[in-house]
C-alpha positions in Angstrom: 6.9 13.3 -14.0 9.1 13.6 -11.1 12.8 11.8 -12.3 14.1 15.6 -13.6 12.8 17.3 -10.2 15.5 16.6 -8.3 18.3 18.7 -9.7 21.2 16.7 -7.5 21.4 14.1 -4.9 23.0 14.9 -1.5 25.1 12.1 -0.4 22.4 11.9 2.7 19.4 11.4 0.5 19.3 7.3 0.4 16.2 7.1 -1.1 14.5 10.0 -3.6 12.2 10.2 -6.6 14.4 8.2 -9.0 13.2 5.2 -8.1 9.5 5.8 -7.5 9.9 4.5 -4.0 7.0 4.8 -1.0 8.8 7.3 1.0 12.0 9.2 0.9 15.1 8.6 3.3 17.6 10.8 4.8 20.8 9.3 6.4 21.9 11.0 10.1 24.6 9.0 10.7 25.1 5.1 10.2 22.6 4.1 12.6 19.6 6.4 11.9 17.3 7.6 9.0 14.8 9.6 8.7 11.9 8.6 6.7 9.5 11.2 5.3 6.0 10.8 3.0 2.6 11.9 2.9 -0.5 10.8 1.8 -4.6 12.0 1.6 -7.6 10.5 -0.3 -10.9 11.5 -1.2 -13.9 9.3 1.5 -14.3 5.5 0.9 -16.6 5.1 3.0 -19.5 7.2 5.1 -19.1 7.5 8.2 -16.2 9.9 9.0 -14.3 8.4 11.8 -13.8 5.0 9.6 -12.6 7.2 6.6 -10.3 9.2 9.1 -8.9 5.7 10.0 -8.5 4.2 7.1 -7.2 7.7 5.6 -4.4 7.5 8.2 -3.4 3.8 8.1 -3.2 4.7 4.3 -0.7 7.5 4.9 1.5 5.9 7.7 1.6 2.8 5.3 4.5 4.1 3.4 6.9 4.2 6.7 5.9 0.6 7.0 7.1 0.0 3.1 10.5 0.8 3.8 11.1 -1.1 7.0 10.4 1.7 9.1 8.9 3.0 12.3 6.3 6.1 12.3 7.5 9.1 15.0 5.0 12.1 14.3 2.5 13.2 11.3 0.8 16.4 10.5 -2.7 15.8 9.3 -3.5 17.1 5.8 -7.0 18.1 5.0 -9.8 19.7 2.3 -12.8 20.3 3.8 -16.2 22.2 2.6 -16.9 24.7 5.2 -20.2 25.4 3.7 -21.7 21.9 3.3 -19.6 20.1 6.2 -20.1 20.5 9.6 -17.1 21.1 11.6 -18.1 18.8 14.0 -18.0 16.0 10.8 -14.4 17.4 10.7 -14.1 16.7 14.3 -14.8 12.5 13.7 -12.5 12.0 10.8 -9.7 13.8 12.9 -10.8 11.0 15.9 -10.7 8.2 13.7 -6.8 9.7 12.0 -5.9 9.8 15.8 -7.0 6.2 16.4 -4.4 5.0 14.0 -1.9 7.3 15.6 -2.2 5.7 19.0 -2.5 2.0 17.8 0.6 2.7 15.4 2.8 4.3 18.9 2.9 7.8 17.1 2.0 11.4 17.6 -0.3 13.6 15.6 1.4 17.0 16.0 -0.5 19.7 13.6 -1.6 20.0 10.7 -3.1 22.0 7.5 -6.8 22.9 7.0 -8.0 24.6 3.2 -11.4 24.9 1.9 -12.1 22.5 -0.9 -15.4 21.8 -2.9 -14.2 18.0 -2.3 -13.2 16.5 0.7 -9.8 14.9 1.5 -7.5 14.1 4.3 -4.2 11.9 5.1 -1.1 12.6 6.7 2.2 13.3 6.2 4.2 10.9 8.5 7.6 11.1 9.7 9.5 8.1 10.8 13.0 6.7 11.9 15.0 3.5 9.9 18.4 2.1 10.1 20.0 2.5 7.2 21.3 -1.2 6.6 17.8 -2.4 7.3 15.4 -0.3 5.5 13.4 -1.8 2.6 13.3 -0.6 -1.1 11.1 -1.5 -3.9 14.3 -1.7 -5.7 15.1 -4.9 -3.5 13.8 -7.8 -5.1 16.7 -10.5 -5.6 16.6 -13.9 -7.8 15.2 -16.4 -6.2 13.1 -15.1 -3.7 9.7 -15.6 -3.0 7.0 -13.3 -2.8 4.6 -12.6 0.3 1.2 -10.0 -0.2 0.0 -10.0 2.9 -3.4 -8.0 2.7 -6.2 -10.1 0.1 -7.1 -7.6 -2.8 -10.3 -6.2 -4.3 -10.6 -3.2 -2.1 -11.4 -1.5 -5.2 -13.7 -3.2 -6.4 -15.8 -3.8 -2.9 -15.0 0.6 -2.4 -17.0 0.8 -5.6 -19.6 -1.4 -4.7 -19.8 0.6 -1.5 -20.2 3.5 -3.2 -23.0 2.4 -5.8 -25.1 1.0 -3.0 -24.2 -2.7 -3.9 -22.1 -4.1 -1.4 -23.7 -6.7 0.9 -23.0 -5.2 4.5 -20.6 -8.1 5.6 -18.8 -7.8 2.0 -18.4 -3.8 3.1 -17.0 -4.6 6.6 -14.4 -7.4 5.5 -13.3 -4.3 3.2 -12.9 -1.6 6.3 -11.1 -4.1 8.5 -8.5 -4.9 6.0 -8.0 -1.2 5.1 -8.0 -0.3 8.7 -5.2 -2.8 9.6 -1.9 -1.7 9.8 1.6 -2.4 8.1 3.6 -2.7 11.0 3.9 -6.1 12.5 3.7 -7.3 8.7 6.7 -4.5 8.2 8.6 -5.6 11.4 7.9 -9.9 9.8 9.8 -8.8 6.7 12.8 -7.1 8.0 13.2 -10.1 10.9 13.4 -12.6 8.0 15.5 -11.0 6.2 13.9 -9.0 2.9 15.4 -6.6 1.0 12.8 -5.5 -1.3 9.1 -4.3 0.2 6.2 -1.9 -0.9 2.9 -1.4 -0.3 0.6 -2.0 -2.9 -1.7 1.0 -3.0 -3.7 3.0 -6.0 -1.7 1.1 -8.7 -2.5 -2.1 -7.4 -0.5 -5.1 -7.3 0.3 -4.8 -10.7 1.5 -1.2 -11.1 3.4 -1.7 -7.4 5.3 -5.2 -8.1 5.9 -3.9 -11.6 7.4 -1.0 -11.0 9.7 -3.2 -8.2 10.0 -5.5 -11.0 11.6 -2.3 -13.0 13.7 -1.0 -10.3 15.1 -4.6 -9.4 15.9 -5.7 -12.5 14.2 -9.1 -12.5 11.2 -11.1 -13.2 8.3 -11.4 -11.1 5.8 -14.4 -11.6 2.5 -14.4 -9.6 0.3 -17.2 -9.3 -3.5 -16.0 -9.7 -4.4 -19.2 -8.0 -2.3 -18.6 -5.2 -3.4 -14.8 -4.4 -6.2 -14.3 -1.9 -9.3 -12.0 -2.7 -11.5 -10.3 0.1 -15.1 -11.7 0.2 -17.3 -10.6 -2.8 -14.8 -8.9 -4.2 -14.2 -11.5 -7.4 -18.0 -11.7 -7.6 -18.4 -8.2 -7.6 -15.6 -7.4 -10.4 -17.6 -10.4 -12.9 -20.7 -8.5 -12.3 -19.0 -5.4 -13.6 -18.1 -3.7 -10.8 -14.7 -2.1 -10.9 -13.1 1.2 -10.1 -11.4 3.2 -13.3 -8.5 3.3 -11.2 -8.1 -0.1 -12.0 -8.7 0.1 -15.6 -6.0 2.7 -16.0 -3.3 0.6 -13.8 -4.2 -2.2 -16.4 -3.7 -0.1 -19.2 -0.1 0.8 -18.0 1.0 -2.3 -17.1 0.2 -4.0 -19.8 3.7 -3.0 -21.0 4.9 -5.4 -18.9 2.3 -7.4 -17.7 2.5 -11.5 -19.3 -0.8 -12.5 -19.1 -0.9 -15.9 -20.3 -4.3 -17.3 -20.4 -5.9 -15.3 -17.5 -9.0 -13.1 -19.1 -9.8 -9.8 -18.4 -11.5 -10.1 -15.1 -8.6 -11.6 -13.7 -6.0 -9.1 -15.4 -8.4 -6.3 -13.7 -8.4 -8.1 -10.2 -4.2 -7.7 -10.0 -4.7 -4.4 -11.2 -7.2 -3.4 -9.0 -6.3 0.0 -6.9 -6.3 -0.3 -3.5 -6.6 2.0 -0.5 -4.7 1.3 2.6 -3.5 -2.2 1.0 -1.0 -4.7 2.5 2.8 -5.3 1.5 4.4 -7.3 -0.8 8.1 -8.4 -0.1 10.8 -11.0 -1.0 12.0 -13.6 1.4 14.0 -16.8 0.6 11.9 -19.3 0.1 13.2 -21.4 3.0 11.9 -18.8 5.7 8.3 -18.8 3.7 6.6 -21.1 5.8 7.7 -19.0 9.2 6.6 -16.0 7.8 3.2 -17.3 6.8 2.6 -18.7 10.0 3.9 -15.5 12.4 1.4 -13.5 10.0 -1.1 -15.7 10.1 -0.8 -15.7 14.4 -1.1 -11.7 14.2 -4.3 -11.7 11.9 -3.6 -11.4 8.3 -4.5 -13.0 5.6 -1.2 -13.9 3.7 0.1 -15.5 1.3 2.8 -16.9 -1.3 2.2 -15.6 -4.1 5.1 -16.0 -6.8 8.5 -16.0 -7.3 11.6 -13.5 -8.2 14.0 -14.8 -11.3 16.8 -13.3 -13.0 15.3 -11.9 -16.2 13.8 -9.2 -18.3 11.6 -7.1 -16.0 8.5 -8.1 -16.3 5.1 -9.4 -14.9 4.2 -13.1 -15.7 0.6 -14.4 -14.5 0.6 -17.9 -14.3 
């Protein structure tokens, strides 16, 4: 929808809509970029300062996708005057501002509308260096790939919703959505990737697809090898599982190989996620360094699959 929006492309702009990237990049001069994206979702969750963190950890993600560092964000939000409280309003904004100060940014403003529905995010401004940012356009033949988040935040979300979700299930879910990009952002630039994104509402299919696309190579992905947050594979073979997911399955199939793996498991890679991790390409003799600097700071990572010179596409193994 957005390739023919952009009628030219200044020689400043280093990253626009061509390529369906996280954020977009403007050069200032040979040591700085400015990166610039924005982001807002509908509640996950029901308490408002948790949704106003994960809402903002969602938003600033994208900065972190291309190897950048966050400076300011304006907060974006819908809210129903009628219904909602203002004081409601007053605990998402705490928990967006929560993010701001663990991520080292400012929250400078903002825009307020009246909405039936309500919504918030950000839109974040940041700083890269132009020979070091990341681009999900990146990937190179025989790298291997890191995710480091587990998936099935859409699945546990919509357990959440419908009631379901075993309370420890639901706070594995908030913990991984509230944890920031950035030291996994900052562990992928240091060892030396190229290619990066965050793997959001398309899920890890529609995300390392489309890199996939834009790289010009083959991506395989070990289903054994990629980590699920607990409950979230029992919940999806119970049934439970956003239409978010269903639709990103439903595109990639285009690409997607899916060998022997059933629908479940086709659904789980596809599943949409809010505020997910990233996946990059690394060479696979810095792998084990990677794992284990991630693995020091928190996260659940992993290797996942591989990067080969070939027609784009998405093999499960």
């Amino acid at each position: 929808m957005v390739r023919d929006l952009q009628a030219d492309t200044p020689g400043e702009l280093l990253v626009g809509t061509a390529t369906g990237d996280d954020a977009a990049v403007w050069k200032l001069d040979d040591d700085r970029a400015i990166v610039s994206t924005a982001d807002f979702i509908t509640p996950v969750v029901d308490d408002a300062r948790t949704w106003g963190r994960v809402a903002a950890a969602n938003s600033v993600s994208d900065v972190y996708a291309m190897g950048g560092r966050p400076l300011f964000a304006l907060n974006l939000v819908g809210w129903n005057t009628e219904v909602l409280p203002t004081s409601l309003l007053g605990e998402l904004l705490a928990g967006g501002q929560d993010i701001a100060t663990a991520g080292g940014f400012a929250v400078v403003g903002g825009h307020t509308i009246d909405d039936p529905e309500p919504k918030y995010g950000m839109a974040v401004t940041g700083e890269v260096h132009p020979g070091r940012m990341l681009t999900n356009a990146g990937l190179r033949a025989g790298q291997d790939l890191i995710l480091t988040k587990p998936l099935g935040i859409g699945v546990i979300t919509t357990a959440i919703k419908a009631d379901v979700a075993a309370p420890e299930v639901a706070a594995g879910a908030i913990e991984s959505m509230t944890r920031l990009n950035d030291v996994a952002s900052r562990v992928a630039v240091a060892a030396g990737a190229t290619g990066c994104t965050d793997v959001t509402g398309f899920g890890l299919l529609g995300h390392l697809g489309r890199m996939a696309i834009e790289s010009n190579v083959r991506v395989t992905v070990r289903f054994e090898d990629v980590l699920f947050l607990p409950g979230a594979v029992d919940l999806a073979v119970d049934g439970i599982m956003p239409g978010g997911s269903r639709r990103n399955l439903a595109w990639g199939s285009e690409i997607l190989e899916p060998g022997s793996h059933d629908d479940v498991r086709q659904l789980l890679i596809a599943d949409a996620q809010t505020s997910g991790g990233l996946v990059f390409g690394v060479d696979p003799g810095v792998v084990d360094g990677v794992l284990a600097e991630l693995a020091e700071s928190g996260h659940a990572a992993s290797r996942i699959g591989s990067v080969a010179d070939a027609t784009p596409s998405f093999v499960l193994d």
